[in-house]
C-alpha positions as CSV (number, residue, x, y, z in Angstrom):
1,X,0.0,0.0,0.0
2,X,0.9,3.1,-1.0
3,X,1.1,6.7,0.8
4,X,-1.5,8.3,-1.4
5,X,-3.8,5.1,-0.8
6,X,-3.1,5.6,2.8
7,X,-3.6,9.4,3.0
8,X,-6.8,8.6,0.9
9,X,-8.3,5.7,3.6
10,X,-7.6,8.1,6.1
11,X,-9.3,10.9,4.2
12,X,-12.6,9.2,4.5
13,X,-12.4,8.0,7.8
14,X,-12.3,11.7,8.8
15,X,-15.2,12.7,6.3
16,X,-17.2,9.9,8.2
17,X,-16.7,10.9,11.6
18,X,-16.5,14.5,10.1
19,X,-20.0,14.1,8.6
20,X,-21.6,13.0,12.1
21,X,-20.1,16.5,13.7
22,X,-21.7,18.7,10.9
23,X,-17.7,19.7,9.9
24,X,-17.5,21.2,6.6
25,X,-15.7,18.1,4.8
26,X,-14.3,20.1,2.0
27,X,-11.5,21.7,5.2
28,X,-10.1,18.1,5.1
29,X,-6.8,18.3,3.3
30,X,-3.8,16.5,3.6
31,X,-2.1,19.7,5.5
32,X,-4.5,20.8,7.8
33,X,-4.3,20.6,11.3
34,X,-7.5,18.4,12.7
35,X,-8.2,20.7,15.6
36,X,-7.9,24.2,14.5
37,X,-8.5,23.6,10.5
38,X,-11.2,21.1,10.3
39,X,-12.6,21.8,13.9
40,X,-12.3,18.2,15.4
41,X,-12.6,17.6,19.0
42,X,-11.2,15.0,20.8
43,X,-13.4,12.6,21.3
44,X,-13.8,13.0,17.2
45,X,-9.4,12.4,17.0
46,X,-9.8,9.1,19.6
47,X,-12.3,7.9,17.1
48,X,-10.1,8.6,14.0
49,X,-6.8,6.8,15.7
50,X,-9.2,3.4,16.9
51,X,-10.5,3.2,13.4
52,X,-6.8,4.1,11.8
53,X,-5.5,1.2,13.5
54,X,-8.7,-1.1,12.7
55,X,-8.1,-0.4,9.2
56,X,-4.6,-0.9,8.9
57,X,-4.3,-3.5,11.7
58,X,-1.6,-1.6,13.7
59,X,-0.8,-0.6,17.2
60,X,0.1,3.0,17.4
61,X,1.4,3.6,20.9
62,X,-0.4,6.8,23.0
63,X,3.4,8.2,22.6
64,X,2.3,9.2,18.9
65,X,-1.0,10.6,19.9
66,X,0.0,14.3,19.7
67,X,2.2,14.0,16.5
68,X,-1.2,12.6,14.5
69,X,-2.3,16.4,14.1
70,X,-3.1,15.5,10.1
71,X,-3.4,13.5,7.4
72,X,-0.1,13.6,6.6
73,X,1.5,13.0,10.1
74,X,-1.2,10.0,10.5
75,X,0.0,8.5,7.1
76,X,3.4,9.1,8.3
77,X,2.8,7.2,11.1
78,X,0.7,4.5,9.6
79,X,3.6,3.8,7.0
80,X,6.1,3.6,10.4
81,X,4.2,0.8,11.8
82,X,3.5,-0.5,9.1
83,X,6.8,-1.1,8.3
84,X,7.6,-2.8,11.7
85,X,4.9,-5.2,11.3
């Protein structure tokens, strides 16, 4: 699996839990910061980092928590533990 076909799983996982929050989906880019950009809270980021790790069957330790600020730092991460798997 690729980075772009990561980035793009992760993409929807956001629009989904995005969509149930009333977020304006078209703020999801690869760059911007889940928080302050797209207007997650945090319940909304534990939710995207249990199903990130469903979906690509890895354990991503609570160290990483506050590095997975977007979609690129999650893919980033993904790929990591992927890679260790």
């Amino acid at each position: 699996m690729d980075t772009n076909q990561i980035k793009s799983i992760i993409r929807d996982l956001i629009t989904e839990i995005a969509e149930d929050m009333d977020v304006d989906v078209s703020k999801i880019t690869d760059s911007a910061h889940f928080i302050t950009d797209i207007g997650l809270d945090s319940m909304a980021l534990l939710e995207v980092l249990a199903s990130m790790e469903k979906k690509f069957s890895v354990s991503i330790p609570e160290s990483e928590f506050p590095n997975l600020t977007s979609v690129d730092a999650c893919a980033a991460t993904v790929e990591k533990y992927l890679a260790v798997k």
